[in-house]
C-alpha positions as a Python dict, from the first residue, in 0.01 Angstrom:
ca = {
    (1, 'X'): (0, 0, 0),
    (2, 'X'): (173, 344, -87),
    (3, 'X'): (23, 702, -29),
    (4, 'X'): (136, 990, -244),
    (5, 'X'): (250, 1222, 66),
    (6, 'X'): (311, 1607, -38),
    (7, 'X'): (248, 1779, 306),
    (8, 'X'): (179, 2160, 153),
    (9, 'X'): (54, 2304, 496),
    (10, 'X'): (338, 2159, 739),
    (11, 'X'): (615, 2312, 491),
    (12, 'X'): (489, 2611, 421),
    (13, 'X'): (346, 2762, 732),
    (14, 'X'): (549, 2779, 1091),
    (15, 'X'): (604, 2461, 1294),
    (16, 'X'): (624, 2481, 1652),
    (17, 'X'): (955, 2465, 1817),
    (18, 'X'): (834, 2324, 2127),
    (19, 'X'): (808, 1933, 2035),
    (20, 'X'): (701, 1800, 2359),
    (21, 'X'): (310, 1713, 2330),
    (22, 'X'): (201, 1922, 2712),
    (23, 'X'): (-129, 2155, 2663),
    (24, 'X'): (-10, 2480, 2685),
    (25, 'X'): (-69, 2793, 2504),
    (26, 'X'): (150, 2763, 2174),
    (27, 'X'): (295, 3077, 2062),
    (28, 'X'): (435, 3230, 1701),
    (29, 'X'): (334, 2882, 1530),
    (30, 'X'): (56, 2731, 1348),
    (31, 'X'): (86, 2372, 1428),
    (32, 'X'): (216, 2118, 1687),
    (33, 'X'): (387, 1843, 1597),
    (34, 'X'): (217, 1570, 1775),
    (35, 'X'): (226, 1193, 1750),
    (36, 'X'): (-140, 980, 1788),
    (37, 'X'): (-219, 783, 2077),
    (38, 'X'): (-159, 362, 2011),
    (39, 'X'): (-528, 208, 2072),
    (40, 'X'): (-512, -166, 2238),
    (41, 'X'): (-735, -331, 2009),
    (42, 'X'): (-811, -165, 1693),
    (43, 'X'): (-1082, -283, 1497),
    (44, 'X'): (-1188, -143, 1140),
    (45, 'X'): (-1585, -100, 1101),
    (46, 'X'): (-1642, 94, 778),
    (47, 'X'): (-1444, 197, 474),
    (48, 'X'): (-1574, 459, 226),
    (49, 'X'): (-1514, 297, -112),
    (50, 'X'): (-1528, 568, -304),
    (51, 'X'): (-1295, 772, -56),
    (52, 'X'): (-1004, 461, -22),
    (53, 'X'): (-1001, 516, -474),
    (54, 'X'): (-981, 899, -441),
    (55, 'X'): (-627, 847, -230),
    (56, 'X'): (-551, 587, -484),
    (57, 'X'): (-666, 250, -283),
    (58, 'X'): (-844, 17, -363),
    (59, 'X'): (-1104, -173, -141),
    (60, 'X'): (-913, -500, -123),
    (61, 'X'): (-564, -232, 76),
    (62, 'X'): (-878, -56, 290),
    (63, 'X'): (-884, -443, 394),
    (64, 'X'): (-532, -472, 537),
    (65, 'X'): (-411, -457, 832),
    (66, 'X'): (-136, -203, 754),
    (67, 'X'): (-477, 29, 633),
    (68, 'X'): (-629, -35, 954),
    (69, 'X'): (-295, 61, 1130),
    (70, 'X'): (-288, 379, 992),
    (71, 'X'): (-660, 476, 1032),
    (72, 'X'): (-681, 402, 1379),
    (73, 'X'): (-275, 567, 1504),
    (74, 'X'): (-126, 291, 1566),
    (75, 'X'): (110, 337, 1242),
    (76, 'X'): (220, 657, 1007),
    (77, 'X'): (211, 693, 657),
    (78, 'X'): (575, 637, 571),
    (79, 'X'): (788, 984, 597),
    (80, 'X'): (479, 1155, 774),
    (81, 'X'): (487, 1346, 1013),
    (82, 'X'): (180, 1412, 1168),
    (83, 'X'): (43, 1774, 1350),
    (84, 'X'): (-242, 1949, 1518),
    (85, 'X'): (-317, 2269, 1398),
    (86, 'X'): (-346, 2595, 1651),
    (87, 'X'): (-681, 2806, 1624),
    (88, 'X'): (-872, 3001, 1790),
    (89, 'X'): (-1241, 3104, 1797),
    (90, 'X'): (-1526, 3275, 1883),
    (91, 'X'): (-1765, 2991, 2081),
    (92, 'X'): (-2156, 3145, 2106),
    (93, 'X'): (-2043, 3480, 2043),
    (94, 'X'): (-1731, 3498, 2281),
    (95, 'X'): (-1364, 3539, 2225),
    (96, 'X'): (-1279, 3146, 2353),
    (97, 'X'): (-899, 3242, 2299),
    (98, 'X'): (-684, 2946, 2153),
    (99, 'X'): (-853, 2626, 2070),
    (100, 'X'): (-640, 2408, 1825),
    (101, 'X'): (-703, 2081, 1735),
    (102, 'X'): (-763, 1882, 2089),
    (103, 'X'): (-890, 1542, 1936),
    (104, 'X'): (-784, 1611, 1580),
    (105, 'X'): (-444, 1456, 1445),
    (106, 'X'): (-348, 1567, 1081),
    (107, 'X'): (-167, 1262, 984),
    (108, 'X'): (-71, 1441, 602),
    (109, 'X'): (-175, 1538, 291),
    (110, 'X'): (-202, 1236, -37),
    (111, 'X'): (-221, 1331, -395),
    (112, 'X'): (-369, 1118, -635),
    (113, 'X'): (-494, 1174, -997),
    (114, 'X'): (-395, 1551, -913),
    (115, 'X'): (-612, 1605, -636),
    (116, 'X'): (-503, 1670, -303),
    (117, 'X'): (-688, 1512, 70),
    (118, 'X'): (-541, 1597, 385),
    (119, 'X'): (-611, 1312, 611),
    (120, 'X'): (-668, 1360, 982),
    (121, 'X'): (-783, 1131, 1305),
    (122, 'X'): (-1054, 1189, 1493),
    (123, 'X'): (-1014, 1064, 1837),
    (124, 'X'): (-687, 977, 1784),
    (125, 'X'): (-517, 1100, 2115),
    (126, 'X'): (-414, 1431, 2320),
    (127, 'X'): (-260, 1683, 2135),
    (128, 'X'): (-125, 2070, 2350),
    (129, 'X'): (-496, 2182, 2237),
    (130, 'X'): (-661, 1902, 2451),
    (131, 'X'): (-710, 2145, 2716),
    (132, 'X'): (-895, 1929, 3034),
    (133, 'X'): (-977, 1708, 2735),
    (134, 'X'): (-838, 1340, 2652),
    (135, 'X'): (-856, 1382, 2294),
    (136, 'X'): (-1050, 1104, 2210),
    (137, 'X'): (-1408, 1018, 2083),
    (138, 'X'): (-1653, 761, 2139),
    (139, 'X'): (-1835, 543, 1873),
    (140, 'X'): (-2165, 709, 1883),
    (141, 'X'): (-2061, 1061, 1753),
    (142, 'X'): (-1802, 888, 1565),
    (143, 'X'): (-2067, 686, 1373),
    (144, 'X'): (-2304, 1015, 1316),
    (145, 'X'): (-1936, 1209, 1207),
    (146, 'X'): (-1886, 926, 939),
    (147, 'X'): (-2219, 845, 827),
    (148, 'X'): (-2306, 1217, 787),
    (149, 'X'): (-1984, 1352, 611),
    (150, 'X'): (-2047, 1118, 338),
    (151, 'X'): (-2448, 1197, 346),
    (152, 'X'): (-2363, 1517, 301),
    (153, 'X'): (-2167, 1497, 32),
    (154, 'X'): (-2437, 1277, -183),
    (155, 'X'): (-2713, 1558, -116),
    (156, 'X'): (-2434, 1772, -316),
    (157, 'X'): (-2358, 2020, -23),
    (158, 'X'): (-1982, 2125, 34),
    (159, 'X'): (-1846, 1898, 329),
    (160, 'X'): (-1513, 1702, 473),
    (161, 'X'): (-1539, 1354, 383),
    (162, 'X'): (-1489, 1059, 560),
    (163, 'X'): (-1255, 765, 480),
    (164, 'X'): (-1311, 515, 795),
    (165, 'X'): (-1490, 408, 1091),
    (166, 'X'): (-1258, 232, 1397),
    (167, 'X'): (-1316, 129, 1707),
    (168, 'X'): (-983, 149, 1949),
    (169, 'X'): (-1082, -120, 2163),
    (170, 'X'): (-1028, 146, 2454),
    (171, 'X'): (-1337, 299, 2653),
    (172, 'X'): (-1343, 670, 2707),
    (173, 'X'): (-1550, 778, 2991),
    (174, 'X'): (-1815, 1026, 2899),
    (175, 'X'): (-2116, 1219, 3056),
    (176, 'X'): (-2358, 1207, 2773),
    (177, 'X'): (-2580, 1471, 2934),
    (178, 'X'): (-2348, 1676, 3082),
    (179, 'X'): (-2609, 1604, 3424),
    (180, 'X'): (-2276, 1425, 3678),
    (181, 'X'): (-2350, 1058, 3517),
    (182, 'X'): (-2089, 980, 3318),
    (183, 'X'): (-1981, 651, 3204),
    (184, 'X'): (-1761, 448, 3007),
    (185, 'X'): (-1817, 377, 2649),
    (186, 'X'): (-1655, 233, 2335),
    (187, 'X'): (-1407, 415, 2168),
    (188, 'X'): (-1373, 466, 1800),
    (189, 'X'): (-1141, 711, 1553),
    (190, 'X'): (-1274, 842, 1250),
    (191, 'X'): (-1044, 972, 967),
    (192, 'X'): (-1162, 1236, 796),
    (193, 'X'): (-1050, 1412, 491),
    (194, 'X'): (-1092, 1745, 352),
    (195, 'X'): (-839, 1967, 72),
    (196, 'X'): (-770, 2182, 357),
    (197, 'X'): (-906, 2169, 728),
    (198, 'X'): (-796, 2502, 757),
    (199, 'X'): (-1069, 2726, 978),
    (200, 'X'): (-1191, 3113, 1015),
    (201, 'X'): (-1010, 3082, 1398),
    (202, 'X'): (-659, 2962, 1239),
    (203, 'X'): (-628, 3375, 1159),
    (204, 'X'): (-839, 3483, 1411),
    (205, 'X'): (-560, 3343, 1689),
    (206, 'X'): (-256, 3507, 1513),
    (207, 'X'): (-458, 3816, 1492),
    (208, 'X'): (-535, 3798, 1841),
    (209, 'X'): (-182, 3733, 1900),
    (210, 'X'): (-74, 4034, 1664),
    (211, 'X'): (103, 3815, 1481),
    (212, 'X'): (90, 3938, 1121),
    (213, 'X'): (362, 3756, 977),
    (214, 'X'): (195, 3428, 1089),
    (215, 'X'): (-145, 3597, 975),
    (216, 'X'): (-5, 3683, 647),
    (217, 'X'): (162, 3357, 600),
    (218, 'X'): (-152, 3175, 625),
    (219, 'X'): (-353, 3391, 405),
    (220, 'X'): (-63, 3333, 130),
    (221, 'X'): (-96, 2982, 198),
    (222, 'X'): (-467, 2971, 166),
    (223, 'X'): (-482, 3191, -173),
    (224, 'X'): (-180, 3009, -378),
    (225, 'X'): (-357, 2681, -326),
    (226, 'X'): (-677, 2695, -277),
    (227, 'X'): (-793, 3022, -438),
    (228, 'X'): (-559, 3056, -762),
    (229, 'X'): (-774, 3258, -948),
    (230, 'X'): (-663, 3507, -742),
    (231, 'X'): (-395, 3690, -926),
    (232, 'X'): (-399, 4050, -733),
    (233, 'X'): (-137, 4152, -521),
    (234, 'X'): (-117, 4344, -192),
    (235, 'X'): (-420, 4461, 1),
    (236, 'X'): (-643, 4354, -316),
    (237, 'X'): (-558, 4014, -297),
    (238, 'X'): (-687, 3976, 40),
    (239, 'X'): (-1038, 4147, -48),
    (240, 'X'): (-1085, 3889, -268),
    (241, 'X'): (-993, 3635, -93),
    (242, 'X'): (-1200, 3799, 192),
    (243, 'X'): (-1486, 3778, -96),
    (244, 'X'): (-1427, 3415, -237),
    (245, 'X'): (-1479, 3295, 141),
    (246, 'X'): (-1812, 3496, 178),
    (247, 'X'): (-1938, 3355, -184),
    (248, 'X'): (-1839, 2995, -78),
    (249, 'X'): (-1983, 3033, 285),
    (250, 'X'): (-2304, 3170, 144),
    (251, 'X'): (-2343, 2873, -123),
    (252, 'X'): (-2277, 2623, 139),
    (253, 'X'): (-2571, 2780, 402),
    (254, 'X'): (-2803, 2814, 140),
    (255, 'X'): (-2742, 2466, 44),
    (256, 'X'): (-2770, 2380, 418),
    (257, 'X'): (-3135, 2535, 419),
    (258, 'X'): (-3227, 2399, 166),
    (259, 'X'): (-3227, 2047, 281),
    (260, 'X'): (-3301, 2105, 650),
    (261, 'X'): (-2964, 2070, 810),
    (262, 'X'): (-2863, 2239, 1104),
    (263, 'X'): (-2512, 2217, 1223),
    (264, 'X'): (-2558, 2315, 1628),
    (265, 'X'): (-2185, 2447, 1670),
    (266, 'X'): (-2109, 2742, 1418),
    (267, 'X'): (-1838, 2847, 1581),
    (268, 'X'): (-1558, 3077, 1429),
    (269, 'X'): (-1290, 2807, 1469),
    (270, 'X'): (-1591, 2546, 1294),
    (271, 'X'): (-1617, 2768, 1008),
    (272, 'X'): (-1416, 2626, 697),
    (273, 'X'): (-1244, 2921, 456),
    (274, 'X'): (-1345, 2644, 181),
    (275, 'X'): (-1706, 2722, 253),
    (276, 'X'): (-1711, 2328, 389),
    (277, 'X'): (-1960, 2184, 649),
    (278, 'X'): (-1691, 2079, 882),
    (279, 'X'): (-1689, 1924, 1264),
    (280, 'X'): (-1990, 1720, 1272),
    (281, 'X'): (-2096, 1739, 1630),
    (282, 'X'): (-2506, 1792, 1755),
    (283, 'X'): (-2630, 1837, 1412),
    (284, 'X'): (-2958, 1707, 1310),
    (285, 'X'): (-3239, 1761, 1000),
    (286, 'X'): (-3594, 1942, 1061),
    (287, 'X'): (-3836, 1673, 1134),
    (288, 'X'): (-4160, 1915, 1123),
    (289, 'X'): (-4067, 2299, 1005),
    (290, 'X'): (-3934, 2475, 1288),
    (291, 'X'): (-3676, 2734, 1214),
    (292, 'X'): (-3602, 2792, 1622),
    (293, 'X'): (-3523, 2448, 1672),
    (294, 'X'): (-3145, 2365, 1720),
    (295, 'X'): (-2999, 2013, 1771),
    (296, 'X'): (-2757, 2153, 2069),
    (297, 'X'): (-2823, 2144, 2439),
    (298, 'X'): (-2636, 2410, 2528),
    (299, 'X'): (-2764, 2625, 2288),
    (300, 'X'): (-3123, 2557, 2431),
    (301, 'X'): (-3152, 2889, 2573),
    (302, 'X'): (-3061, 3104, 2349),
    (303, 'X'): (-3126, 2904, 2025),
    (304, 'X'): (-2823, 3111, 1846),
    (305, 'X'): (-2761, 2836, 1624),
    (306, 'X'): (-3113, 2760, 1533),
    (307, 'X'): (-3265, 2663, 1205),
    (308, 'X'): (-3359, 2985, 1105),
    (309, 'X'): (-3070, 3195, 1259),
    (310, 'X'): (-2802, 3042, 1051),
    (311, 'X'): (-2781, 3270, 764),
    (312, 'X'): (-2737, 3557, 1027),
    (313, 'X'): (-2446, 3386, 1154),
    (314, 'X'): (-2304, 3301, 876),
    (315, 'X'): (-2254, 3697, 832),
    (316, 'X'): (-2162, 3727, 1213),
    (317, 'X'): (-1835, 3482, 1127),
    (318, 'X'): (-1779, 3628, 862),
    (319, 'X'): (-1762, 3993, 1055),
    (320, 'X'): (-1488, 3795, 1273),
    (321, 'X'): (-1307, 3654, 974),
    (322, 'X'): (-1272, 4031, 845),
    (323, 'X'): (-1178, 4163, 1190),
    (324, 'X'): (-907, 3935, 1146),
    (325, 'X'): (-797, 3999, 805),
    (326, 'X'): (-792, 4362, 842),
    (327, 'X'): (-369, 4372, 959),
    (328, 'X'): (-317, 4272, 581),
    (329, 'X'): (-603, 4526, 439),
    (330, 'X'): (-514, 4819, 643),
    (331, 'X'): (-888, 4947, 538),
    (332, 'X'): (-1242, 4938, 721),
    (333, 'X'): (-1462, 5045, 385),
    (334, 'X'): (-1356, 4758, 128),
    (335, 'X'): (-1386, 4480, 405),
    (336, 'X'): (-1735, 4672, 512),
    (337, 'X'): (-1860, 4679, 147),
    (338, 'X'): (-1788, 4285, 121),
    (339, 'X'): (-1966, 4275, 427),
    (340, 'X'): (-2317, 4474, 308),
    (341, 'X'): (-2300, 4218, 30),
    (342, 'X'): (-2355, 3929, 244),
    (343, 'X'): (-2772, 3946, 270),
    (344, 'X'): (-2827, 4074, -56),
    (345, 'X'): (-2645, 3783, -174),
    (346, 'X'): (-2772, 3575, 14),
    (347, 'X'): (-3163, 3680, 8),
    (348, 'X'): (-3078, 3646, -387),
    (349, 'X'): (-2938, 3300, -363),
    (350, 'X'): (-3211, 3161, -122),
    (351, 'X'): (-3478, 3271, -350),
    (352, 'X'): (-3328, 3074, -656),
    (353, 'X'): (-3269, 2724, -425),
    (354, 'X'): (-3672, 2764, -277),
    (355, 'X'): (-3842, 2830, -646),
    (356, 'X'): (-3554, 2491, -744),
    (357, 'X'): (-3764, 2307, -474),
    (358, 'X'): (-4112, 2388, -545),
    (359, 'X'): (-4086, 2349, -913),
    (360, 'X'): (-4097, 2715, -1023),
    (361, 'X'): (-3873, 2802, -1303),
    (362, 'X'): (-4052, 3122, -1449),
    (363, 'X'): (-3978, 3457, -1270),
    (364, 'X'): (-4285, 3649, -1092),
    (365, 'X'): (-4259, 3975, -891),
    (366, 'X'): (-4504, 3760, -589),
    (367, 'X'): (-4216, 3480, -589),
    (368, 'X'): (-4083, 3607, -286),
    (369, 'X'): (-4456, 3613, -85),
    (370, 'X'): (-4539, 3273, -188),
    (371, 'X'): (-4204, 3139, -33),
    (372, 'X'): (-4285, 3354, 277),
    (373, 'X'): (-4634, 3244, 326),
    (374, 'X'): (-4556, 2864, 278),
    (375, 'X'): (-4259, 2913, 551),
    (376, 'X'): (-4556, 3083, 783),
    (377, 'X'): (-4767, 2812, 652),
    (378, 'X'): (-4531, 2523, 751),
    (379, 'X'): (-4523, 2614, 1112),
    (380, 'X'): (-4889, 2626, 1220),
    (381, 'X'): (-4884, 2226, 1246),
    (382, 'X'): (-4649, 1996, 1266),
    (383, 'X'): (-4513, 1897, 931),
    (384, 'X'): (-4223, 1718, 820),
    (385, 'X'): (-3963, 1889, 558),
    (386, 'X'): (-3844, 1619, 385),
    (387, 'X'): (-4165, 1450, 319),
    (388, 'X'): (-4348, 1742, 246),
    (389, 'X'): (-4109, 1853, -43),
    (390, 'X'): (-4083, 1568, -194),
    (391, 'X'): (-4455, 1479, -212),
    (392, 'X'): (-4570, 1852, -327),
    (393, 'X'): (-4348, 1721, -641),
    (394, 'X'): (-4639, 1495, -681),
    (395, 'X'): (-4913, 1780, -698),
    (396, 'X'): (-5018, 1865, -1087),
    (397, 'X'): (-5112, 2178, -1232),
    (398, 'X'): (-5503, 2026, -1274),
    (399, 'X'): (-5523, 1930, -870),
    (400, 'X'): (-5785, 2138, -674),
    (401, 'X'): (-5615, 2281, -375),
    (402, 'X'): (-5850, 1970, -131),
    (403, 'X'): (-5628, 1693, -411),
    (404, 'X'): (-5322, 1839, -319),
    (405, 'X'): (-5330, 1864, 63),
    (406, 'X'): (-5461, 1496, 43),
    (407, 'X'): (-5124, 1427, -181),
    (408, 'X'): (-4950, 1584, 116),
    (409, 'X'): (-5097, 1425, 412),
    (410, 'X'): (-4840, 1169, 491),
    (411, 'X'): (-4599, 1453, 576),
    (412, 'X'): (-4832, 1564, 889),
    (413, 'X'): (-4745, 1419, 1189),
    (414, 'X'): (-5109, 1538, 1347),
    (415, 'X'): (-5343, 1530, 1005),
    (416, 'X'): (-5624, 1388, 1163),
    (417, 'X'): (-5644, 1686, 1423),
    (418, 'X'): (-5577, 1929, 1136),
    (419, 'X'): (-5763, 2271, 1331),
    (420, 'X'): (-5990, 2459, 1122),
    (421, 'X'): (-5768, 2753, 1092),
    (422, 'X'): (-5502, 2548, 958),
    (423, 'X'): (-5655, 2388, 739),
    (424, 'X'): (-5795, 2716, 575),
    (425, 'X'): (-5441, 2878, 583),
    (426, 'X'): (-5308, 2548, 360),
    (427, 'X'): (-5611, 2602, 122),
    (428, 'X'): (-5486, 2927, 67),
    (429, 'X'): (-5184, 2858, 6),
    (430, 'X'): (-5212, 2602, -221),
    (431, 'X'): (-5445, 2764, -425),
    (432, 'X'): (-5202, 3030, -490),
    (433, 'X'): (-4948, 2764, -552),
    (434, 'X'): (-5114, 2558, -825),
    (435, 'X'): (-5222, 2921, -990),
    (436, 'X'): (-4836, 2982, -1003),
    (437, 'X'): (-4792, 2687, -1178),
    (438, 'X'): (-5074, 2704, -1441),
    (439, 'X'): (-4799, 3021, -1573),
    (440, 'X'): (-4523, 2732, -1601),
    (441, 'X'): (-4421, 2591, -1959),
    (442, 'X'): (-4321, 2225, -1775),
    (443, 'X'): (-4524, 1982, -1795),
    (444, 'X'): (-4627, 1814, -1425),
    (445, 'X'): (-4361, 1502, -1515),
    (446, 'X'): (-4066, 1756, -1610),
    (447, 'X'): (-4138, 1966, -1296),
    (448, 'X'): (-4161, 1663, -1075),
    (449, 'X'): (-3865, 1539, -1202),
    (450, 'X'): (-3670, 1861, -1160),
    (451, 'X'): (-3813, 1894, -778),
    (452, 'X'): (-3705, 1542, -728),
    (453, 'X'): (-3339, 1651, -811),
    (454, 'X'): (-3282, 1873, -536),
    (455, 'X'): (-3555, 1770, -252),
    (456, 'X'): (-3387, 1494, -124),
    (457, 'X'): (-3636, 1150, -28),
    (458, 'X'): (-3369, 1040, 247),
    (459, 'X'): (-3171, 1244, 530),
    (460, 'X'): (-3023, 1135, 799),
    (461, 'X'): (-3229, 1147, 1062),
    (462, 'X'): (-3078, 1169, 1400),
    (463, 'X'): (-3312, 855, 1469),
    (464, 'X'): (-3158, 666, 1204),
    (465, 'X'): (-2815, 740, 1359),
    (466, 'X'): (-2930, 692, 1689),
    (467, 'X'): (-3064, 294, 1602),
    (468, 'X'): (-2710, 234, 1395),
    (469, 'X'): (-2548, 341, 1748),
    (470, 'X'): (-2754, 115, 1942),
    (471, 'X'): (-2677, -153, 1740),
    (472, 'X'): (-2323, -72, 1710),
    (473, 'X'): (-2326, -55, 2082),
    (474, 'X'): (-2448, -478, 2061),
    (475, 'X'): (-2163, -560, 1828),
    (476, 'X'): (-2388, -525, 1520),
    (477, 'X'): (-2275, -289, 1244),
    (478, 'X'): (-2492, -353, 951),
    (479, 'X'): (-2696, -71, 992),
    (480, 'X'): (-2394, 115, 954),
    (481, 'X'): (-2389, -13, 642),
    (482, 'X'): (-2708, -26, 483),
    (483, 'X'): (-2783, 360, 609),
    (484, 'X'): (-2414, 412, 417),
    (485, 'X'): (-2551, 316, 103),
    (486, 'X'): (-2880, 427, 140),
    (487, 'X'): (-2773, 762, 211),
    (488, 'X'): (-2524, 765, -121),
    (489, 'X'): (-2865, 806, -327),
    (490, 'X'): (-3024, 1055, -128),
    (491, 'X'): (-3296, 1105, -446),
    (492, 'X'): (-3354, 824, -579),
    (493, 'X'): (-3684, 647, -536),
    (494, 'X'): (-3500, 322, -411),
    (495, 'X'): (-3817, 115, -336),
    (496, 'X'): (-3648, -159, -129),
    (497, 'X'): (-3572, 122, 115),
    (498, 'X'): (-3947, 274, 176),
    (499, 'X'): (-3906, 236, 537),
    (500, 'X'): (-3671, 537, 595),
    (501, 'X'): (-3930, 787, 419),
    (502, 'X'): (-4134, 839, 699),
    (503, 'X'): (-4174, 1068, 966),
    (504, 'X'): (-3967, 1056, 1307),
    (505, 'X'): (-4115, 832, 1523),
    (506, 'X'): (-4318, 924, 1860),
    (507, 'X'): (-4064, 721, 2028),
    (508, 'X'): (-3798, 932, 1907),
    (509, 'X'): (-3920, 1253, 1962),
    (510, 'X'): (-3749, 1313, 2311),
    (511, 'X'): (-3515, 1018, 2311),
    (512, 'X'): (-3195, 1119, 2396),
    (513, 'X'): (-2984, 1139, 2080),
    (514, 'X'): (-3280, 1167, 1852),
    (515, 'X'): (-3390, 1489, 1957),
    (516, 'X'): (-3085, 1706, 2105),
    (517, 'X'): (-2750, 1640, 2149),
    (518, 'X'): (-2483, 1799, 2358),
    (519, 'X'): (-2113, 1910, 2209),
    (520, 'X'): (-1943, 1631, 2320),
    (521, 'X'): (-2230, 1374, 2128),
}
């Protein structure tokens, strides 16, 4: 088995000089050289096929024991020489200071067929970022990590990818609900890979720091190889770079919306400058439409990282990232202007990805009022997301507005209670809806078919994850695998698999790990 190793980050940015592995605050460098942890009895679970031929294996090395050596720490790639990256952040809405990687080993970066994957463990060990930490993980967030990285992915939204699933054959003690019980589970290491892991806090620290030679080093870095249209020089180069991120962290929100996803932890130091959905912790999909619901319990409160909030702080991180880019820019108004972009953009974009979704191609000044009411609409009952967009594909142009809310029914979790006033608001609205698409040139099949492209028939559902943990938890991991490769056809009909379009359960609506997670989950 040979990797392609060409480690562009750990050469071209500033090492640590301090090589012993002792949490600390680490000063005038952007990484730590840091060795992972050897497990006792590591055991590979899952290998992402189409990940082990993108590095240039093929399934039969993902097999080997020299594969599963290197995925779970307990070997390096040969002439590697693995790091943890120093960050820092702002953690709901506070300067945290430095962060770094705590459970995150880089172990290098592989080229193959001219594209480039850094790899990195999850779990994998302390590292001088671990803070109080041990820098492990545990199998159930590793599983949701894994499983949802490549979900993610398949529903075409920007995302790190995962190349395996391990179990150390440790147990890591954890306290699930942060209430004084903790208690021991299994322990498991996911690798992860991503062009660059490279985060909004890695400048934020060294601007913190007033480090602008590190600051500047990391923005040359970042534009050479991962933005080389960029062909400006001095202040101008980091605009645009300052303007590429925005674009890419708008596309990948929108995207995020569109499908129901909420990510629980936007963070600063969680915010990829390649507009990826990176560090997969209490995330979960809208069962019914709520845009106040978030997946976190610590963000219970507050609800800053809510459903509906996201696109706000998508521009609040962004207001951080420029804070910190302004050393090299020198210049409030050009950062500001890229700024006062943000919701116009944005507004502009999610107006595009809603008319993709309800099958609306032709442009109409009431566009905008439709999407609103439905959104209004969607939260007087409970009604599932993901059902209900992919069913209103099934509404044609000659329904009466009674037809379609019978097409729609199995998306209501309550429909036999449907209220009065409900039920007039959805009359209403579909009434407007099917007039909208009586001024539409595509026939019901083409618009179906369109809708079907981009409302997705199968998330992952944090019940689904949560019964793949259970069983995990027994020794059985074939739910691991059949939700893998359900979840790499996220819209197709796939009849055998029926069973996973459905609403969340009643038993899952409060279970713990099906409803709301903490960080650590």
């Amino acid at each position: 088995m040979e990797l392609h190793l060409d480690d562009r980050f750990r050469t071209e940015v500033t090492a640590d000089k301090n090589m012993e592995n002792s949490r600390r605050q680490v000063l005038d460098a952007c990484f730590s050289y840091v060795s992972p942890q050897k497990t006792s009895k590591p055991k590979l679970l899952h290998a992402a096929p189409e990940m082990l031929a993108a590095i240039g294996l093929t399934e039969e090395m993902g097999r080997t024991k020299e594969f599963r050596d290197i995925v779970t720490g307990n070997a390096l790639i040969p002439d590697s020489h693995p790091y943890a990256m120093c960050y820092g952040g702002h953690q709901f809405g506070n300067w945290a200071g430095q962060l770094g990687d705590g459970r995150a080993i880089n172990l290098g970066e592989v080229v193959h067929e001219q594209q480039r994957w850094a790899l990195q463990l999850k779990g994998a060990g302390e590292t001088p970022y671990s803070r109080t930490a041990d820098g492990l993980a545990v199998l159930r967030s590793s599983i949701r990590e894994y499983l949802c990285s490549e979900a993610m992915h398949h529903l075409g939204i920007p995302t790190t990818r995962a190349l395996s699933l391990s179990l150390t054959g440790d147990k890591v003690l954890r306290d699930v609900l942060y209430n004084g019980n903790p208690a021991y589970e299994p322990g498991a290491i996911v690798c992860r890979a991503a062009a660059s892991f490279i985060r909004f806090g890695n400048f934020e620290i060294q601007t913190a720091r007033e480090n602008k030679a590190l600051l500047q080093q990391l923005a040359d870095h970042s534009i050479r190889h991962f933005y080389p249209e960029i062909k400006s020089s001095g202040k101008e180069k980091y605009l645009e770079f300052f303007q590429a991120v925005r674009d890419k962290t708008i596309d990948m929100i929108v995207h995020w919306q569109r499908v129901g996803f909420v990510h629980g932890v936007m963070n600063t130091d969680n915010m990829s400058i390649l507009g990826l959905t990176i560090d997969y912790g209490p995330y979960g999909w809208l069962e019914n439409y709520d845009p106040s619901w978030t997946p976190n319990t610590t963000d219970a409160q507050h609800r800053r990282y809510r459903f509906g909030n996201q696109p706000y702080i998508g521009l609040w991180n962004l207001f951080k990232l420029a804070n910190a880019l302004f050393p090299l820019v020198e210049e409030v108004a050009p950062l500001q202007s890229i700024l006062e972009a943000y919701n116009p953009l944005f507004d502009e974009a999610y107006l595009a990805m809603m008319k993709n979704k309800l099958g609306i191609t032709q442009v109409a000044h009431e566009d905008a009022e439709l999407i609103q009411r439905l959104e209004e609409t969607l939260t007087l009952v409970e009604v599932d997301m993901t059902l209900f967009f992919r069913l209103l594909a099934r509404v044609e142009k000659k329904d009466t507005p009674t037809r379609a809310l019978n097409k729609l029914q199995t998306a209501f979790y309550q429909w036999n209670n449907l209220n009065q006033e409900a039920a007039k608001h959805w009359n209403n609205w579909l009434t407007r809806y099917l007039k909208r698409l009586q001024t539409e040139t595509q026939n019901d099949a083409e618009r179906s078919a369109a809708m079907d492209r981009v409302n997705p028939k199968y998330v992952l559902r944090n019940y689904m994850a949560q019964m793949a943990i259970e069983q995990a938890s027994s020794g059985s991991y074939e739910l691991i695998d059949e939700l893998f490769r359900l979840l790499k056809k996220p819209y197709d009909e796939q009849p055998s698999q029926e069973k996973w379009f459905a609403k969340r359960p009643e038993w899952a609506r409060h279970k713990v790990g099906c409803s709301m997670l903490s960080c650590s989950s």
